[in-house]
C-alpha positions, -999 to +999 in steps of 0.1 A: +154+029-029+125+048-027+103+061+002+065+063+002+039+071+032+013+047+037-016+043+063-047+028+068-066+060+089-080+039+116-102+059+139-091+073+170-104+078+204-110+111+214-110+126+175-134+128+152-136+108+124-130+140+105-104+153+123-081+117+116-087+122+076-073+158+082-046+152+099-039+120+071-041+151+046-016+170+067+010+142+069+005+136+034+011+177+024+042+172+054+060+146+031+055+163+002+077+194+018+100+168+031+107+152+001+094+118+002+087+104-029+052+089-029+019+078-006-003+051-011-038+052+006-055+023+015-096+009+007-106-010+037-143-011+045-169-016+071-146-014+107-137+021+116-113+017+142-089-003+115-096+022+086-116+054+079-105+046+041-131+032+017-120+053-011-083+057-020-094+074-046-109+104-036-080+108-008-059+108-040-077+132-051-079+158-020-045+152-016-038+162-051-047+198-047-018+203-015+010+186-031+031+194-056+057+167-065+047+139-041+033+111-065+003+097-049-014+062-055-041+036-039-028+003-024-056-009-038-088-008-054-102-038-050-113-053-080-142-072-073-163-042-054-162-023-083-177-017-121-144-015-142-154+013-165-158+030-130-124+023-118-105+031-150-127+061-154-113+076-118-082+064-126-079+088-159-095+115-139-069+112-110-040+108-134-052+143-148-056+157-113-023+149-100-008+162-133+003+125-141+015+121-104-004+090-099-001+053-096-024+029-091-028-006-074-048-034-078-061-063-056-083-087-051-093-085-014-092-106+020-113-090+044-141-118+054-165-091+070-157-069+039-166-094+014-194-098+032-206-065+030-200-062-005-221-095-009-185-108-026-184-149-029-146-154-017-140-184-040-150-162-070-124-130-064-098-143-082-119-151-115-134-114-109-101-098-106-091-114-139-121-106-156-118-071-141-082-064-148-087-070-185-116-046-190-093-019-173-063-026-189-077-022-225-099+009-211-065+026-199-047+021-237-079+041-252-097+008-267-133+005-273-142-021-248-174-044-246-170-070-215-201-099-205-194-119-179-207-130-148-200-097-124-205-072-151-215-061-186-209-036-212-210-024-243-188+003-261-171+012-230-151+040-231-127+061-208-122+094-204-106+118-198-074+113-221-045+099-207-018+122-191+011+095-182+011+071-216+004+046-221-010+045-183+002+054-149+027+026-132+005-004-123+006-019-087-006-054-075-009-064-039+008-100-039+019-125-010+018-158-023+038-175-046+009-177-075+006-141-071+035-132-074+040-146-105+007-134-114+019-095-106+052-105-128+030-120-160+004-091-157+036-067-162+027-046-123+050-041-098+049-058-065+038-047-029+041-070-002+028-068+034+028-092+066+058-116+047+087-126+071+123-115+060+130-147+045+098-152+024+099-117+014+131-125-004+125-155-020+088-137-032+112-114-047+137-130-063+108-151-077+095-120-089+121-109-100+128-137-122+094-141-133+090-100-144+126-110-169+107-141-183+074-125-191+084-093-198+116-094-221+114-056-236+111-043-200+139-066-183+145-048-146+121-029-143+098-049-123+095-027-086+089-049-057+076-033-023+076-040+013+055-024+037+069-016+077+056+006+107+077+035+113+079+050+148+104+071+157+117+086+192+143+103+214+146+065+231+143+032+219+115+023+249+094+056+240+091+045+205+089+007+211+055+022+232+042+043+206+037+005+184+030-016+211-005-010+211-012-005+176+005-041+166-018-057+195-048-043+178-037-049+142-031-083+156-069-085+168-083-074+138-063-100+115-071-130+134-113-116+140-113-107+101-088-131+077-072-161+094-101-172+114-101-201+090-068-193+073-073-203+035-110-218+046-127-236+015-106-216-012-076-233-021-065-196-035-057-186-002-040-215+011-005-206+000-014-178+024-013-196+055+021-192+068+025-159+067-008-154+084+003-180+112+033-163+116+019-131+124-007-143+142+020-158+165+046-126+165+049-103+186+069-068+181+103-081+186+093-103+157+083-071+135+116-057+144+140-086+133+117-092+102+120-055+093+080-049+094+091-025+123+112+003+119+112+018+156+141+033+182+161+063+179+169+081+149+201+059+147+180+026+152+164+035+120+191+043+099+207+012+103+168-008+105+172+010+069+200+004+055+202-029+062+161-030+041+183-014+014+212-037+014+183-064+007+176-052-026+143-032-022+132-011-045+101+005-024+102+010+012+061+017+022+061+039+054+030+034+076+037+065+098-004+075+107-017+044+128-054+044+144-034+042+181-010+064+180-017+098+187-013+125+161+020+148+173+038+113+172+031+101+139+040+137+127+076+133+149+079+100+132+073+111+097+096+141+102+128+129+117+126+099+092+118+120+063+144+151+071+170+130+088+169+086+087+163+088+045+191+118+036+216+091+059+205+065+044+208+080+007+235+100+015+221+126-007+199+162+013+161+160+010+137+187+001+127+203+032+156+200+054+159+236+063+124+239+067+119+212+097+084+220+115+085+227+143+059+202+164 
């Protein structure tokens, strides 16, 4: 299994908004010493105090110049805000600037007050990720590309630079429900989930799994599938259950203000959607915990919160260590003792950085 970082770089009270991208930066350069294997940054818009993130990609790309092995990736770019010569354009650029550390994710979107503020129709964000996805996946192989449609047009399109990981970088899609997981699967992207109960998470990916064999003979297994859980880490299982407490109450606020006011609404595209939303909308942190969305208690807690993710079969364990309500010397104690000490336990196998612990 591997390990990436993950976090949405809500603001903070008390810091600067500057000061929280720094210290993002920081835990990103920490898990690079440490020996985690990737970090995905988010591209969430318009609410501060859920993320400071509108562009993964130029995190990606300040990140890129304090890391040296740490693959780094956006989870996503959402399609429908953006010109796709633009978006394959910064993804050869980033692919060069990491030294063909990057990967990249794709998604359509869900955010009701972001749509808004992009002037996005909601029913039409799964015909402009199509139309999207083709332009950038013919851009990304080095073709010639003229694309007319609704959203955009253009004629001899072209991206540069060249390509450094051929013939692109690994391709993500963010996927819940069952069309899109079969979607991510036919598309030939790997798949990250988020919100999904333990059971449905399994069944979305033995689906996937199944459909990645069927559409993609050539490439049989290799199909990645993703989960994404809150890590919080302490000397006591009641300190860390603390450090989430207030975070999941807020990340509960937001979801039910900004997606599942209307759960689905008039787009039948997001209706397959509405039991996980319900679900979370209902849960509470004991419910994050037993679903593994939570991965909080002592150093022991998390081993065995982690093993037992690995038994299920996952390929990619997302790490949301650097939440907008927790303040910053925790997230850093989190990220280190699961980095230096839950993942070598798990793995059985020492981690870069083990002898260099910071001290905090």
């Amino acid at each position: 299994m591997e390990f990436y970082g993950f976090s949405l770089a809500g603001a903070q009270e008390g810091h600067s908004h500057v000061d929280v991208l720094n210290d993002l930066l920081d835990c990103v350069e920490m898990s690079d010493r440490l020996g985690l294997d990737g970090w995905f940054f988010a591209e969430h818009h318009v609410d501060p105090y859920f993320s400071l993130s509108p562009s993964p990609n130029l995190l990606i790309a300040a990140a890129s110049r304090r890391t040296q092995r740490l693959r780094l990736g956006n989870m996503v770019n959402i399609l429908p805000y953006h010109n796709p010569l633009r978006v394959a354009e910064e993804i050869r650029m980033l692919d060069a600037l990491t030294g063909g550390r990057l990967d990249v994710g794709f998604g359509r979107g869900q955010v009701r007050t972001e749509q808004a503020a992009f002037g996005t129709v909601r029913n039409d964000t799964v015909d402009m990720f199509d139309a999207s996805f083709d332009a950038i996946r013919r851009l990304l192989v080095g073709e010639t590309v003229d694309y007319d449609n609704r959203w955009w047009k253009g004629s001899q399109a072209l991206a540069v630079p060249e390509a450094v990981q051929r013939p692109h970088p690994p391709l993500w899609m963010s996927a819940a429900s069952d069309t899109s997981i079969e979607k991510s699967a036919k598309l030939g992207l790997h798949c990250a989930t988020a919100l999904l109960t333990r059971r449905m998470a399994d069944e979305r990916m033995a689906q996937f799994r199944r459909d990645w064999d069927r559409h993609n003979p050539a490439r049989r297994g290799e199909g990645k599938f993703a989960i994404v859980a809150n890590i919080a880490i302490a000397d006591t299982f009641a300190d860390a259950y603390a450090q989430v407490q207030n975070e999941f109450e807020k990340k509960q606020e937001h979801f039910a203000r900004s997606i599942t006011d209307t759960p689905g609404g008039d787009d039948q595209t997001y209706s397959s959607h509405r039991e996980q939303y319900e679900a979370f909308a209902k849960g509470s942190a004991d419910w994050l915990l037993d679903n593994h969305l939570l991965i909080a208690g002592t150093v022991e807690d998390c081993i065995k919160l982690v093993g037992e993710i690995k038994q299920r079969g996952i390929d990619v364990l997302i790490c949301n260590f650097h939440t907008g309500h927790t303040p910053f010397h925790l997230s850093r104690r989190s990220l280190e003792l699961f980095a230096s000490e839950v993942v070598p336990a798990v793995e059985q196998r020492a981690r870069p950085g083990m002898r260099d612990r910071l001290t905090l």
